[in-house]
TIZATOR-914317 format. One line per 8 residues: number of its first residue (from 1); their letters; for each residue x negated, y, z of C-alpha. Coordinates in pm, 1 decimal, always signed. Layout:
NUM = a = X/Y/Z ~ ...
This chain:
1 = xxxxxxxx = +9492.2/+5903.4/-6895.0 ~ +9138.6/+6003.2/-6681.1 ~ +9032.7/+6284.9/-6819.3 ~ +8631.7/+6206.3/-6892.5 ~ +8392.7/+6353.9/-6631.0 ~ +8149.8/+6674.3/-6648.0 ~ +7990.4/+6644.5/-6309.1 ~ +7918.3/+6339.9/-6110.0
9 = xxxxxxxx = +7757.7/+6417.9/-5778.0 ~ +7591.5/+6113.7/-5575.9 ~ +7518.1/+6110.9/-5225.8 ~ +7366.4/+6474.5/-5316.5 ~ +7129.8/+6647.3/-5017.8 ~ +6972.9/+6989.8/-4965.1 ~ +6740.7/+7042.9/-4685.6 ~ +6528.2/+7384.9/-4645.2
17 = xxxxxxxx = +6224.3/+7372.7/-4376.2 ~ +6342.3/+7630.1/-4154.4 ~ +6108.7/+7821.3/-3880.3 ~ +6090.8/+7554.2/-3643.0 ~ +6291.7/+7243.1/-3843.0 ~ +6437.2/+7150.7/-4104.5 ~ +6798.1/+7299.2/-4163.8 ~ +7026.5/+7083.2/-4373.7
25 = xxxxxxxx = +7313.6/+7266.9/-4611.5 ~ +7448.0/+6980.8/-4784.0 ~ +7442.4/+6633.8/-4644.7 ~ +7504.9/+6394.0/-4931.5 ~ +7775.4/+6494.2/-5117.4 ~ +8027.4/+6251.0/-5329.8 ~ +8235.4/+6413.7/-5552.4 ~ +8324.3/+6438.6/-5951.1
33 = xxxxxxxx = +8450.8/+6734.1/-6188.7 ~ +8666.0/+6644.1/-6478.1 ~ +8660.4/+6804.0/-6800.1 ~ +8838.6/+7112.9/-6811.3 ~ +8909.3/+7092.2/-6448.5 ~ +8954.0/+7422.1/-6213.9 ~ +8807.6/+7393.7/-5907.0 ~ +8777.0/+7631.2/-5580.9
41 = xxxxxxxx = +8477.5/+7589.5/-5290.1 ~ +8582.9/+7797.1/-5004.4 ~ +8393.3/+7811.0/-4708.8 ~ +8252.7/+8083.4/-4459.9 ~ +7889.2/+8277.5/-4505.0 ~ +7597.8/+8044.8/-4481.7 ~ +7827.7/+7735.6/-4536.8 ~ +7585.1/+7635.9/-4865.9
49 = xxxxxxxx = +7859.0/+7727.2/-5112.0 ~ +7627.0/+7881.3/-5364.0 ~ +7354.5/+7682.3/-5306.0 ~ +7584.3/+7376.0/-5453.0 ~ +7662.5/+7614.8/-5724.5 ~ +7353.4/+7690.6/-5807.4 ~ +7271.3/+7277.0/-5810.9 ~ +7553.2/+7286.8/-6026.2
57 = xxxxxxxx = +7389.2/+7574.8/-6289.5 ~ +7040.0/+7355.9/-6264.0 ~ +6932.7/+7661.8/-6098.9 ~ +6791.3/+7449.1/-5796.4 ~ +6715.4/+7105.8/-5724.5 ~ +6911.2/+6868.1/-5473.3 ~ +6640.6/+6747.2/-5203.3 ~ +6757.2/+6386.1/-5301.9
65 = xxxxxxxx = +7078.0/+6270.0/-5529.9 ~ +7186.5/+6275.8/-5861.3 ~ +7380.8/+6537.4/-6023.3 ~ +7485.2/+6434.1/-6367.4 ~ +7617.9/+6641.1/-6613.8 ~ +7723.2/+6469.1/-6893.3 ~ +7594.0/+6156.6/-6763.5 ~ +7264.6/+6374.8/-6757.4
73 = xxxxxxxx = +7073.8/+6361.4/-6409.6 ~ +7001.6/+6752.6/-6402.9 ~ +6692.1/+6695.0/-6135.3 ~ +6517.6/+6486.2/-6418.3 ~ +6524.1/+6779.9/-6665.1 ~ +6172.3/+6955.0/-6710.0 ~ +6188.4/+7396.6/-6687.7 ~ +6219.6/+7417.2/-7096.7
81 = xxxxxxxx = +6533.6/+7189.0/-7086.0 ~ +6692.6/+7360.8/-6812.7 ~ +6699.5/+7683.0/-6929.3 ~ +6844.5/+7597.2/-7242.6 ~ +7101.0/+7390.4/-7121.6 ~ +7187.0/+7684.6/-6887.2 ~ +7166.8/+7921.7/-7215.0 ~ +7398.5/+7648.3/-7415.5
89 = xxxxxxxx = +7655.5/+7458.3/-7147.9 ~ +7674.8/+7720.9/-6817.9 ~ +7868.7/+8016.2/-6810.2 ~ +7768.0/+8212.3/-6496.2 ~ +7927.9/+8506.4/-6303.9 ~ +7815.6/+8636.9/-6018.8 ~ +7968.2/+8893.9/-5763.1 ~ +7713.0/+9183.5/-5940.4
97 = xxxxxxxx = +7773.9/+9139.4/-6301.2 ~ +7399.3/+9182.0/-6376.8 ~ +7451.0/+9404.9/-6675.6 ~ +7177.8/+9605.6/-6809.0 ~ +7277.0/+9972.8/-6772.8 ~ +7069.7/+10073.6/-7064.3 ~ +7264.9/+9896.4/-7299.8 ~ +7622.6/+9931.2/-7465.8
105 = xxxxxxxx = +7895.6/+9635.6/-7350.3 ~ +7863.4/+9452.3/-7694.9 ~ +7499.9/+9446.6/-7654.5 ~ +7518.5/+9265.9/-7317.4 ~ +7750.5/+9006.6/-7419.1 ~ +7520.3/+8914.8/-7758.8 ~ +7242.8/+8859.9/-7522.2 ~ +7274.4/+8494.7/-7501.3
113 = xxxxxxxx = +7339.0/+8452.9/-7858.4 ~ +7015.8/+8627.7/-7921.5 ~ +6842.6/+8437.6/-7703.8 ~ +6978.2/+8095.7/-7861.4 ~ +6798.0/+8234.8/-8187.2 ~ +7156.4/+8328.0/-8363.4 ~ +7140.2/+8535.7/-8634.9 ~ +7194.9/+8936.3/-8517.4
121 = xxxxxxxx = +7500.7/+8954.3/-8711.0 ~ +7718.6/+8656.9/-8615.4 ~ +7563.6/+8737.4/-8223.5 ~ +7721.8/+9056.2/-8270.1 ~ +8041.3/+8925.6/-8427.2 ~ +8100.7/+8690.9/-8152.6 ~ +7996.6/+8923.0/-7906.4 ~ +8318.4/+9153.1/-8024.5
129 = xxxxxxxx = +8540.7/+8840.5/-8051.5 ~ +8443.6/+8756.0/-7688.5 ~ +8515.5/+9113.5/-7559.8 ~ +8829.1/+9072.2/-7771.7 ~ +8955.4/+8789.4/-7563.3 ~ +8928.5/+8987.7/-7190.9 ~ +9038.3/+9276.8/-7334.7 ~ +8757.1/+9521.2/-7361.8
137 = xxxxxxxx = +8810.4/+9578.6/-7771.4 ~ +8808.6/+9932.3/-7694.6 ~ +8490.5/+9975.1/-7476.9 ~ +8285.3/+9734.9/-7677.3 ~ +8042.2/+10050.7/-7770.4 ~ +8024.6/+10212.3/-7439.5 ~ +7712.9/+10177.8/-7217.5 ~ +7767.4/+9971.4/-6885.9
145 = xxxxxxxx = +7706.0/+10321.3/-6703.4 ~ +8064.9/+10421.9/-6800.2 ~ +8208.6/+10074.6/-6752.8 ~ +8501.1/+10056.2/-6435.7 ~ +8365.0/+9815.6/-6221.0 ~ +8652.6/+9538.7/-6289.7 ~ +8518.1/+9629.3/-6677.6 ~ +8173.0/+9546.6/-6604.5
153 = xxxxxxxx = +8326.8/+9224.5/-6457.0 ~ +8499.3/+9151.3/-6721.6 ~ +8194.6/+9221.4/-6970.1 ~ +8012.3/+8975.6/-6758.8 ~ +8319.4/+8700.0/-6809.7 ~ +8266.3/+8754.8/-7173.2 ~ +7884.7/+8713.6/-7208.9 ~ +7932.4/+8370.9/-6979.4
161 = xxxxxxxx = +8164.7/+8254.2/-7222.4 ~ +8008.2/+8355.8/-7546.0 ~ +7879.5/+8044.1/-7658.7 ~ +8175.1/+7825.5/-7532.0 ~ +7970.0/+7636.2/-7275.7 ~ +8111.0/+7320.8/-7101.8 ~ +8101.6/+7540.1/-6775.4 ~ +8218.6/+7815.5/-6605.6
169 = xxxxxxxx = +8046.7/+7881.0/-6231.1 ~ +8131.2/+8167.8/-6069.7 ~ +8008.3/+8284.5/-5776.6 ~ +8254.9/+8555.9/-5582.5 ~ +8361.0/+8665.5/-5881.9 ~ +8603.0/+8899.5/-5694.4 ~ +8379.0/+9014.5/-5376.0 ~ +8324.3/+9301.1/-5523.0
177 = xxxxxxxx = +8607.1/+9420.3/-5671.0 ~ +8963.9/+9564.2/-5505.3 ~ +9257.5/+9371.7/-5443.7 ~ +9462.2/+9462.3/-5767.8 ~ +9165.4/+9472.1/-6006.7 ~ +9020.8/+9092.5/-5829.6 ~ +9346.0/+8996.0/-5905.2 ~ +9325.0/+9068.2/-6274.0
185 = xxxxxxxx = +8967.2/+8898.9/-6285.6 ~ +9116.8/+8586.0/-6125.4 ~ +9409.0/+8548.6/-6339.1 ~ +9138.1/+8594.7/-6638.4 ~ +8929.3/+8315.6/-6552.6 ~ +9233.3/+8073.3/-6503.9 ~ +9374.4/+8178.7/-6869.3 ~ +9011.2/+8106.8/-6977.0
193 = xxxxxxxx = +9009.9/+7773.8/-6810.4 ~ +9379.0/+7698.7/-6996.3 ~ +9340.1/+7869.6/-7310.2 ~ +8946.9/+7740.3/-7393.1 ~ +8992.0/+7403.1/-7197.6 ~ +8645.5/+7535.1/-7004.5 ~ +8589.6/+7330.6/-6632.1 ~ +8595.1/+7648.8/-6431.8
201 = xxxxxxxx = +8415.6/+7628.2/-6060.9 ~ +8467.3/+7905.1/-5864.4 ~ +8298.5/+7981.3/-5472.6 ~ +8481.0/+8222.7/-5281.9 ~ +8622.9/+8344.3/-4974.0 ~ +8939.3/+8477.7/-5153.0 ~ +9250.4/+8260.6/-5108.7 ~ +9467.0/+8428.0/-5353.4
209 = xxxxxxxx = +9197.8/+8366.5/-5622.0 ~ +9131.0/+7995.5/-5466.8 ~ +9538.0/+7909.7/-5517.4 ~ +9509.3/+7984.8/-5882.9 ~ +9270.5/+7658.6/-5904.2 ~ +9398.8/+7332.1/-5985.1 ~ +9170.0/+7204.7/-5684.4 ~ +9031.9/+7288.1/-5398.6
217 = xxxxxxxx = +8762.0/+7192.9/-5172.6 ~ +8636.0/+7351.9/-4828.5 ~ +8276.0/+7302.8/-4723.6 ~ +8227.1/+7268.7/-4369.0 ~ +7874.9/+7110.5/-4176.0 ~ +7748.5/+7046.0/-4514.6 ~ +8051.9/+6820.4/-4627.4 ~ +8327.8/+6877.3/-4843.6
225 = xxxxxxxx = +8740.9/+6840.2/-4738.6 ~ +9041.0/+6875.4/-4953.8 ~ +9260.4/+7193.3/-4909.1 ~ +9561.8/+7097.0/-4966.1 ~ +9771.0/+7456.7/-5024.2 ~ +10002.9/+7490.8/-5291.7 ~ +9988.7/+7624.0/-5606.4 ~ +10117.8/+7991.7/-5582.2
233 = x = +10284.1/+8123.1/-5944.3
């Protein structure tokens, strides 16, 4: 049985107006994401990678296309709509974990909660739960300051998935972590994918953390190829 699709991208464009011309990154990509589907984008610096994951996160607009999300044409949503879809159905991590220093780990992972107008205690109840689940139960009241950095990494894996969206993107998740501890991270957001059926889209340059995706996809001149490597246990 077809598993029911998340994404749908049609004949999706991004041009930028460079110094002298225009400079295009993506030139009409076809392509579809399943439901609870892992998926790695490799590709070298400047190859657009995060730009399409940023189309992906509604945090930019394709140039022409459609990206639907839920059969939802993300260019036709207005700034209001965007941001709480982003709030309710997309998980992000980024290579920095954007923490705030000033705060303690369970305070950082509420955030989104809070923002979604949840009530301070069940924020904070879910916050722990979510902590819980990459294994941070003992740091949940230490400040970011005295986080590791594969902590603060993992802090930031738990605030994207606090409120269960449909979507994990993460964007060099590993860059800047060691081998060993980018590792760990990696095989964390696969059990997420498996364990919490979340589609998981990862952009990297790391090949150990691309084989632990069900698929993957290299984007080269602004088009997409399979990679066809196997599956490494």
């Amino acid at each position: 049985m077809t598993e029911p699709l998340l994404y749908e991208l049609r004949q999706v464009r991004k041009v930028y107006q460079g110094p002298a011309e225009e400079v295009t990154v993506l030139s009409g990509l076809d392509f579809a994401i399943a439901k609870g589907d892992s998926l790695a984008i490799l590709g070298s610096s400047g190859s657009g990678k995060s730009t399409l994951l940023h189309l992906l996160g509604a945090l930019d607009r394709p140039t022409s296309g459609q990206i639907l999300f839920n059969g939802r044409d993300l260019a036709g949503l207005g700034p209001v709509e965007a941001a709480a879809l982003r709030n309710r159905d997309i998980g992000f991590v980024f290579q920095f974990h954007h923490l705030l220093p000033e705060f303690t780990a369970l305070e950082n992972v509420a955030m989104p909660a809070l923002i979604a107008g949840m009530e301070r205690k069940e924020a904070f109840a879910r916050a722990r739960a979510s902590l819980s689940l990459v294994g941070l139960d003992e740091r949940v009241e230490h400040r970011v300051t005295t986080l590791s950095g594969g902590e603060r990494q993992r802090a930031a894996i738990a605030r994207a998935v606090l409120l269960r969206p449909s979507v994990l993107l993460a964007d060099e998740p590993t860059g800047n972590l060691d081998e060993a501890t980018g590792g760990r991270v990696g095989d964390m957001l696969a059990r997420l994918n498996a364990d919490l059926g979340m589609t998981l889209v990862v952009v990297t340059h790391n090949h150990n953390l691309a084989a632990l995706m069900g698929r993957r996809l290299e984007l080269q001149g602004g088009e997409l190829y399979a990679r066809n490597e196997t599956n490494r246990s």
